[in-house]
C-alpha positions as a Markdown table, in Angstrom:
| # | Residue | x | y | z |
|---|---|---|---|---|
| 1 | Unk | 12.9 | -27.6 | 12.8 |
| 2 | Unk | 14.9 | -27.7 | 9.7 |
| 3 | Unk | 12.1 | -29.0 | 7.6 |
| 4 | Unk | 9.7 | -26.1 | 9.0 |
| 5 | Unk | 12.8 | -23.8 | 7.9 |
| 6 | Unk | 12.6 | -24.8 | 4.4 |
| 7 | Unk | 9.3 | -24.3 | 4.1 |
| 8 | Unk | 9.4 | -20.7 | 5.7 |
| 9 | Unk | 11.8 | -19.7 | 3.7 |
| 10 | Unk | 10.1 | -20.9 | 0.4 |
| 11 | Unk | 7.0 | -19.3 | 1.1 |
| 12 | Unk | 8.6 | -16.1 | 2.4 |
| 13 | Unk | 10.5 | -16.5 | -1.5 |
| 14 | Unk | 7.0 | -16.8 | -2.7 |
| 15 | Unk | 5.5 | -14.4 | -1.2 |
| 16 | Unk | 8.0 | -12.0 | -1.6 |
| 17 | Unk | 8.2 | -12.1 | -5.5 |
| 18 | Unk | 4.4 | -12.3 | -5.9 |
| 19 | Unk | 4.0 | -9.0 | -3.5 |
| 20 | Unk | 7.5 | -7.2 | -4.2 |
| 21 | Unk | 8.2 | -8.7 | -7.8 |
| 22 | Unk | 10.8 | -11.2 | -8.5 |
| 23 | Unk | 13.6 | -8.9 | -8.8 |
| 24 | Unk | 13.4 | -7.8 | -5.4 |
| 25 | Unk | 12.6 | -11.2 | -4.0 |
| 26 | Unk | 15.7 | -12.8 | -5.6 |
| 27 | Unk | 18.3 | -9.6 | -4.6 |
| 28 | Unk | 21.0 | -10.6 | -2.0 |
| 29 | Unk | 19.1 | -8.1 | 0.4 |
| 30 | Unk | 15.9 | -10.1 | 0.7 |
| 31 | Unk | 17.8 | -13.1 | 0.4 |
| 32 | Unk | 19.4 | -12.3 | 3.9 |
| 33 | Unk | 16.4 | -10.6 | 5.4 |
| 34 | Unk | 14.8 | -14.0 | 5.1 |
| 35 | Unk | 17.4 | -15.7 | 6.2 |
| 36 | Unk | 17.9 | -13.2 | 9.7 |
| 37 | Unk | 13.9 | -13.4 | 9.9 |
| 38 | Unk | 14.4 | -17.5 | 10.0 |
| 39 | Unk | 17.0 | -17.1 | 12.9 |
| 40 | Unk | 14.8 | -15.3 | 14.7 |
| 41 | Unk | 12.0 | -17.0 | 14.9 |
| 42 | Unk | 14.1 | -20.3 | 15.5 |
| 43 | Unk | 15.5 | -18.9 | 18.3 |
| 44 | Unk | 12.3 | -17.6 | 20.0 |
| 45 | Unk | 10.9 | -21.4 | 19.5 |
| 46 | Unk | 14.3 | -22.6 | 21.0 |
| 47 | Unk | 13.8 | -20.6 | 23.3 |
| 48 | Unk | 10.0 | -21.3 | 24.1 |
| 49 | Unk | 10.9 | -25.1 | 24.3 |
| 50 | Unk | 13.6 | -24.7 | 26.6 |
| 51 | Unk | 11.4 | -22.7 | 28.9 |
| 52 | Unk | 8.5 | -24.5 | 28.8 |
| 53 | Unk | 10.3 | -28.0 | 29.5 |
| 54 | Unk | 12.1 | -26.2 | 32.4 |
């Protein structure tokens, strides 16, 4: 998953300056918005696996 991460979290970069403006999308508050949002979602697909190989 760690290669899927890093390309979440460039396109939510991306994304995030081209629809918020790059000040915003390089603030530490973004920064770790992203970063929580990545946890989450790895955790639900963690979670998904684990159940579904159960």
């Amino acid at each position: 998953m760690g290669n899927y991460e890093q390309l979440i979290r460039i396109a939510l970069y991306t994304v995030g300056g081209f629809v918020l403006g790059d000040g915003i999308a390089n603030s530490a508050e973004y920064q770790a918005a992203v970063g929580g949002l990545i946890h989450v979602v790895t955790f639900a697909w963690w979670l998904y696996r684990n159940r579904r190989a159960a």
